[in-house]
C-alpha positions in Angstrom: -16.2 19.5 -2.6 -13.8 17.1 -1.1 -14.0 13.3 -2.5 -16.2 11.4 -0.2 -14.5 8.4 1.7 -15.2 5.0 -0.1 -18.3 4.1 1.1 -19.3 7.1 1.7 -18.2 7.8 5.7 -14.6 8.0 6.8 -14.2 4.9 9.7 -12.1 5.5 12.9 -12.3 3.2 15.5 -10.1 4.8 17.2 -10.9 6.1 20.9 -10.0 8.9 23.6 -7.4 8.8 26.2 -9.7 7.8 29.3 -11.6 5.3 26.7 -8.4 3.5 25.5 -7.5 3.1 29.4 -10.9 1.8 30.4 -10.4 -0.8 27.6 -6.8 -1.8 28.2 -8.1 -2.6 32.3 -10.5 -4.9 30.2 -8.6 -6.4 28.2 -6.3 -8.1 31.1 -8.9 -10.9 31.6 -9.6 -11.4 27.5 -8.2 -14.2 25.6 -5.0 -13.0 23.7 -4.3 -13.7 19.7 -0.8 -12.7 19.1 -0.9 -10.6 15.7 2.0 -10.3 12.8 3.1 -7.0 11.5 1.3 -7.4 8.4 -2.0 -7.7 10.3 -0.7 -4.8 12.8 -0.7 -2.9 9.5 -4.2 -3.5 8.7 -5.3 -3.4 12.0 -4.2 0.2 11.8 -5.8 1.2 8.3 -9.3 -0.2 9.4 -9.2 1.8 12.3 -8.1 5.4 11.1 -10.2 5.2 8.0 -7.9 3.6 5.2 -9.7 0.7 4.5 -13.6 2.3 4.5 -16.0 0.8 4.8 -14.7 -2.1 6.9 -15.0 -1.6 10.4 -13.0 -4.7 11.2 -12.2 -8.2 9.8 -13.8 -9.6 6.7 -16.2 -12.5 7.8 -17.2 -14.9 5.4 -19.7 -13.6 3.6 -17.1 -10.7 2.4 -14.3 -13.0 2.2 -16.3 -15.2 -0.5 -17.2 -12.4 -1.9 -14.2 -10.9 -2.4 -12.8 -13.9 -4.1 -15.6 -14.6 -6.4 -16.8 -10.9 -7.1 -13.9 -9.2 -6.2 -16.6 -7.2 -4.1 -17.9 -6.9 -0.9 -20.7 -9.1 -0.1 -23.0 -6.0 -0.6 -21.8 -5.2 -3.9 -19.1 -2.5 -3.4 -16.4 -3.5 -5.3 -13.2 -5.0 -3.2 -10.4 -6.9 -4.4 -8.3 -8.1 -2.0 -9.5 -10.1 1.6 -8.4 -8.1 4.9 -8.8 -11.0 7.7 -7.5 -11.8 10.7 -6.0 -15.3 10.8 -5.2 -17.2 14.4 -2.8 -20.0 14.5 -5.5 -22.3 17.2 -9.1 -21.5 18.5 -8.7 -22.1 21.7 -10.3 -20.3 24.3 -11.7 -18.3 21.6 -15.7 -17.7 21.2 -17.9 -16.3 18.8 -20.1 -13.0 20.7 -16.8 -13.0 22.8 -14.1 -10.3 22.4 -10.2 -10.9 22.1 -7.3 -8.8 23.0 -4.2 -8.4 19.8 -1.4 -8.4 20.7 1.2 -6.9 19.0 4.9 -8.4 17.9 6.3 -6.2 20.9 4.3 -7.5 23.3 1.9 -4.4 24.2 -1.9 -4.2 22.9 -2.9 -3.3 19.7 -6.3 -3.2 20.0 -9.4 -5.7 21.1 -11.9 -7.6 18.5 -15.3 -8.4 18.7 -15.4 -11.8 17.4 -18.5 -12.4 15.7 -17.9 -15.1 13.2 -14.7 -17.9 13.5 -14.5 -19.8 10.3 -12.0 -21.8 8.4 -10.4 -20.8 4.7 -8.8 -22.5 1.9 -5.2 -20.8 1.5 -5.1 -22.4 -2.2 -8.2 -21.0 -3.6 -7.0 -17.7 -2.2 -3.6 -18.3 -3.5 -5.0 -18.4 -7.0 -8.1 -16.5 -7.1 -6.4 -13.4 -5.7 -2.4 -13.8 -6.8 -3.3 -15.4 -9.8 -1.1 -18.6 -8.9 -0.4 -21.4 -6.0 3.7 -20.8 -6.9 5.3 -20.8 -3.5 8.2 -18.6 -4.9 5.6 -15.7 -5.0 6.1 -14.1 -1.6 2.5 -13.1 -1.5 1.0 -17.0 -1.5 3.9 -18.0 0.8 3.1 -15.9 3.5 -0.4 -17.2 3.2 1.2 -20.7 4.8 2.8 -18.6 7.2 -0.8 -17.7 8.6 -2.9 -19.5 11.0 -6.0 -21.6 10.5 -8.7 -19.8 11.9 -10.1 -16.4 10.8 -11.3 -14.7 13.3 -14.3 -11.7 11.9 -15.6 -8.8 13.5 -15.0 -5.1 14.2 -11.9 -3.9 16.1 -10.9 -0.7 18.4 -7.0 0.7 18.2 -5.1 0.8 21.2 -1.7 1.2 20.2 0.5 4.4 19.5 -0.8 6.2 16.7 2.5 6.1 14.7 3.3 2.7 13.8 5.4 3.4 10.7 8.6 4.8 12.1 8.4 8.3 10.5 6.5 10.4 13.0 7.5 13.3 10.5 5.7 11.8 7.8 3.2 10.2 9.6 -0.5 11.5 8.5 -4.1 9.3 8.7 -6.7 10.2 5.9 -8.5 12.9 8.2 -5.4 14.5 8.6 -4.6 14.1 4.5 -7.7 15.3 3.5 -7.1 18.4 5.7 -4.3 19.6 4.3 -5.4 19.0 1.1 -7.9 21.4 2.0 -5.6 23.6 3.8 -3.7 24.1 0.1 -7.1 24.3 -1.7 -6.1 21.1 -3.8 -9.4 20.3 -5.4 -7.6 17.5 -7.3 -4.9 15.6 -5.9 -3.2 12.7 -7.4 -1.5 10.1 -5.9 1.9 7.5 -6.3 2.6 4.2 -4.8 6.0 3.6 -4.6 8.2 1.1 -2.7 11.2 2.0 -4.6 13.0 5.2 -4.7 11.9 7.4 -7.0 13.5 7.1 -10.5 13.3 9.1 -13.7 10.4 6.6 -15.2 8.8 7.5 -11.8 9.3 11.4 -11.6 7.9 11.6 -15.7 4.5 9.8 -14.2 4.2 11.9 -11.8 5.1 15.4 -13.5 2.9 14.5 -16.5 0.2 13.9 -13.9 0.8 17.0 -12.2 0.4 19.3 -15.2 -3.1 18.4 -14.7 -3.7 18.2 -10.9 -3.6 20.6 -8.0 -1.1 18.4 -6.3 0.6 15.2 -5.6 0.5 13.1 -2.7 3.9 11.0 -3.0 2.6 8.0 -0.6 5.2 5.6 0.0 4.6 2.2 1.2 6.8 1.6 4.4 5.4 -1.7 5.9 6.4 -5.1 5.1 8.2 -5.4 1.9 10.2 -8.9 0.4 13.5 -8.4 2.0 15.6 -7.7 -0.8 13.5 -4.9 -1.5 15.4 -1.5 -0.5 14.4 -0.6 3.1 12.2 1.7 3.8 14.8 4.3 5.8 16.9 4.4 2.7 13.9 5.4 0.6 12.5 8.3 2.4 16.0 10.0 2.3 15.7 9.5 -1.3 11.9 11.1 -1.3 13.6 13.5 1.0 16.0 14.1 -1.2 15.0 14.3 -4.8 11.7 16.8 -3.6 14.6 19.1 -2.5 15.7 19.5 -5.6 13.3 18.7 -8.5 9.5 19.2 -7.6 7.7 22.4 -6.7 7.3 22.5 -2.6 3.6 23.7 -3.0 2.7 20.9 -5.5 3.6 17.9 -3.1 2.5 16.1 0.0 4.7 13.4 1.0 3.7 11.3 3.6 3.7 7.3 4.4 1.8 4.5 4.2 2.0 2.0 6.7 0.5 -0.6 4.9 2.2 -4.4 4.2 3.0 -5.2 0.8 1.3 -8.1 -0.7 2.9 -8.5 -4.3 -1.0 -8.9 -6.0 -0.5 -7.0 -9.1 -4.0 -5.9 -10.6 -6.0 -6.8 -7.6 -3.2 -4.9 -5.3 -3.7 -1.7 -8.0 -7.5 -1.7 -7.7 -7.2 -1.7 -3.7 -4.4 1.0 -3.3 -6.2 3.1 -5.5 -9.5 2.7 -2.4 -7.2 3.5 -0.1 -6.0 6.7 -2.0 -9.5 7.6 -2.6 -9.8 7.6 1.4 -6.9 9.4 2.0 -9.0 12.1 0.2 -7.2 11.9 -3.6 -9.3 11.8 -7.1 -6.6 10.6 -9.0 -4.1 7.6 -8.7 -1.3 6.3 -11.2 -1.4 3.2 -12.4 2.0 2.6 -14.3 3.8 -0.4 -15.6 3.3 -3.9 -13.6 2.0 -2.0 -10.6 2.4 -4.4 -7.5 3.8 -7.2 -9.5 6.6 -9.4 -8.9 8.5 -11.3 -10.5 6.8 -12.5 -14.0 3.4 -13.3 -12.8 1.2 -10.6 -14.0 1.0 -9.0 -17.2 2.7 -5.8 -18.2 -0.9 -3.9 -17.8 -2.7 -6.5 -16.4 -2.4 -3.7 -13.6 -4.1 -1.3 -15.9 -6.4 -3.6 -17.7 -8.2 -4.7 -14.2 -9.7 -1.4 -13.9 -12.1 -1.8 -16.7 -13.4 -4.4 -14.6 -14.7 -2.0 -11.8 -17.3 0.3 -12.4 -15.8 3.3 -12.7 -18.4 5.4 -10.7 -18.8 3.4 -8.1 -15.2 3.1 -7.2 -14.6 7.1 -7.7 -10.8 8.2 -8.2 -9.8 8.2 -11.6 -6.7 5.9 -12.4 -4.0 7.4 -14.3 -2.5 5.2 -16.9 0.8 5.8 -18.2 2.5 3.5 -21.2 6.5 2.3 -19.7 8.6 5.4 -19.4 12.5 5.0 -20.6 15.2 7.4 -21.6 15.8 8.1 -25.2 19.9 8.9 -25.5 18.7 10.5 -29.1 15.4 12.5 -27.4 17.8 13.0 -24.6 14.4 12.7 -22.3 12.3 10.4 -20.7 9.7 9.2 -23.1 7.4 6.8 -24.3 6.4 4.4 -26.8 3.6 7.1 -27.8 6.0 10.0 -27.5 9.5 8.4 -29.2 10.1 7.5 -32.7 13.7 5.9 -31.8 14.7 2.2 -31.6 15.3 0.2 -29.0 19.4 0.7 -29.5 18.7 4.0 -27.8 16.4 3.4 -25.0 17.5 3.0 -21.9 14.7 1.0 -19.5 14.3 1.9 -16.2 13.3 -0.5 -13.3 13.6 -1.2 -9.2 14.8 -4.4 -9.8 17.3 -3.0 -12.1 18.5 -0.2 -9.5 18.7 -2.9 -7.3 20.8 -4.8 -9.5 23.5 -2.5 -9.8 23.6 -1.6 -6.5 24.5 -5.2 -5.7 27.6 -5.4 -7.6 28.6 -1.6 -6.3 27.8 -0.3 -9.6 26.3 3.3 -9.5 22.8 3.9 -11.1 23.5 6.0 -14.5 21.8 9.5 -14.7 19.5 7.9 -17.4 18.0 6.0 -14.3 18.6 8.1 -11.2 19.2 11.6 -10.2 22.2 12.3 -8.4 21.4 13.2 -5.1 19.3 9.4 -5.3 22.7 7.8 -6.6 24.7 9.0 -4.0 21.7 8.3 -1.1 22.0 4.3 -2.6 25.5 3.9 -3.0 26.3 4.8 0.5 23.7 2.8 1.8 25.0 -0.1 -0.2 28.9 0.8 0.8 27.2 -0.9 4.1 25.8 -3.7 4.3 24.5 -3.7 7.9 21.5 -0.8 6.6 20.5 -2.6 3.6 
């Protein structure tokens, strides 16, 4: 049997062609709340099933919930709040319904608004980034965001692709169907929005040795912008699944979700999302979502023994810090490597990143080859990166 959605039923509010045309006629005479990217994003996981159970924007009974409980307000657990902020009420009314529109201009989809309430940025600032820094791109796009939250259930109107990578592009029906397609009874999945490294392809080839297969799920939405764009990345997905995993063992496909830089909390929800895009197992490595030095090394980890394990229902991986041992001549860990620290060599985004910037190439220790040559060229120039 195939994992059951979070919640127990797979959401799409998505409709047919003649129903989406109907409802774009309508929508000439609603009031218009212009929408960010970000909230495009999760405009488009609550309507093709990502974010079950939520059927729409968090009203205030969830919201509270979520930042007291880290729960939904009828006890499922839920760590992060998915709203829809608006910068001025308006002409806006609660019973009413609202056209969103999208940062090109065409409509995204149409709300039901059954709750307008305010919300207290700081509270939410520290309750679900753990601090009120302004430095932390998470809490400073919360001041980017309008006063209002508007709450209520939503229908998609826009093209079905909104990540870029039509290739790559799959919702959690159409996951979960190939899944079953391949007979993978277990599946395990990685969050990356790096390029893969060696610490990255140890986690995921330990966790294959016990899996049916991996879904390699990149995050290509809205990342900080010195991150490594998201173009660059899937030619280095591309590129080291070519050459170093099994064909039948992987599923790579994107995410088109917004980054949002919340460490634990951010683990706990992309682990619900993997569960609905039909996986039983996720990997929770080192300082998963973090930035920066907000969060604990496993603070990431360490949240999940918060959740009930039953109730949430995809296993989390964990996995110590990976690094290359010159003397193993590996990748290893703490529990696998007797060698000091002279002989490690510690493996990071932010360092990749680093190197790149001063036109170094990434050793072998940290990337494969193919991946070195993907990011040098892409950092020969500037105008991609």
């Amino acid at each position: 049997m195939p994992i059951a959605p979070y919640g127990g039923t797979l959401v799409d509010r998505t409709v047919d062609a003649a129903r989406a045309d109907t409802l774009r006629a309508q929508a000439s005479s609603l009031p218009r709340i212009p929408i960010t990217s970000h909230t495009l994003s999760d405009l488009y996981l609550i309507a093709v099933g990502g974010y079950s159970p939520l059927t729409g924007f968090m009203g205030p009974a969830d919201y509270e919930s979520v930042l007291d409980r880290m729960s939904l307000a009828g006890g499922l657990p839920w760590s992060v709040p998915v709203v829809l902020p608006v910068d001025e009420r308006g002409d806006l009314t609660e019973g009413g319904e609202a056209a969103l529109i999208a940062p090109d201009g065409q409509l995204a989809g149409i709300v039901r608004m059954e709750q307008i309430s305010g919300w207290d940025r700081e509270r939410e600032a520290q309750t679900v980034y753990g601090t009120t820094d302004r430095a932390h791109p998470g809490v400073a796009k919360l001041d980017t965001m309008g006063d209002h939250l508007v709450a209520g259930p939503i229908t998609w109107l826009y093209p079905d692709d909104i990540s870029g990578f039509a290739e790559y592009h799959m919702t959690p029906a159409q996951t979960r169907a190939e899944f079953a397609k391949r007979g993978w009874k277990t599946v395990v999945a990685f969050q990356t929005r790096n390029p893969v490294h060696r610490a990255h392809e140890y986690l995921q080839k330990c966790a294959m040795e016990v899996v049916d297969g991996l879904l390699l799920h990149p995050l290509v939405g809205d990342t900080k912008s010195d991150d490594i764009p998201a173009d660059v990345r899937m030619r280095c997905y591309e590129a080291i699944l070519e050459h170093y995993y099994p064909p039948n063992r992987v599923l790579l496909s994107v995410l088109p979700a917004a980054m949002r830089y919340a460490g634990p909390r951010e683990a706990i929800f992309h682990a619900i999302m993997r569960r609905n895009y039909g996986c039983t197992h996720f990997i929770v490595g080192r300082d998963h979502a973090g930035v920066g030095n907000y969060y604990g090394t496993y603070a990431a980890q360490e949240i999940f023994d918060s959740v009930d394990a039953d109730v949430l229902g995809i296993e989390p991986m964990m996995f110590e810090h990976a690094f290359f041992c010159r003397r193993c001549g590996q990748m290893v860990s703490q529990k696998t490597c007797p060698h000091g620290k002279e002989h490690h060599v510690f493996l990071s985004g932010t360092r990749v990143r680093e190197l790149l910037s001063r036109g170094e190439r990434p050793p072998g220790e940290f990337s494969r080859p193919e991946v070195a040559d993907i990011l040098m060229e892409a950092y020969t120039e500037p105008q991609k990166v």
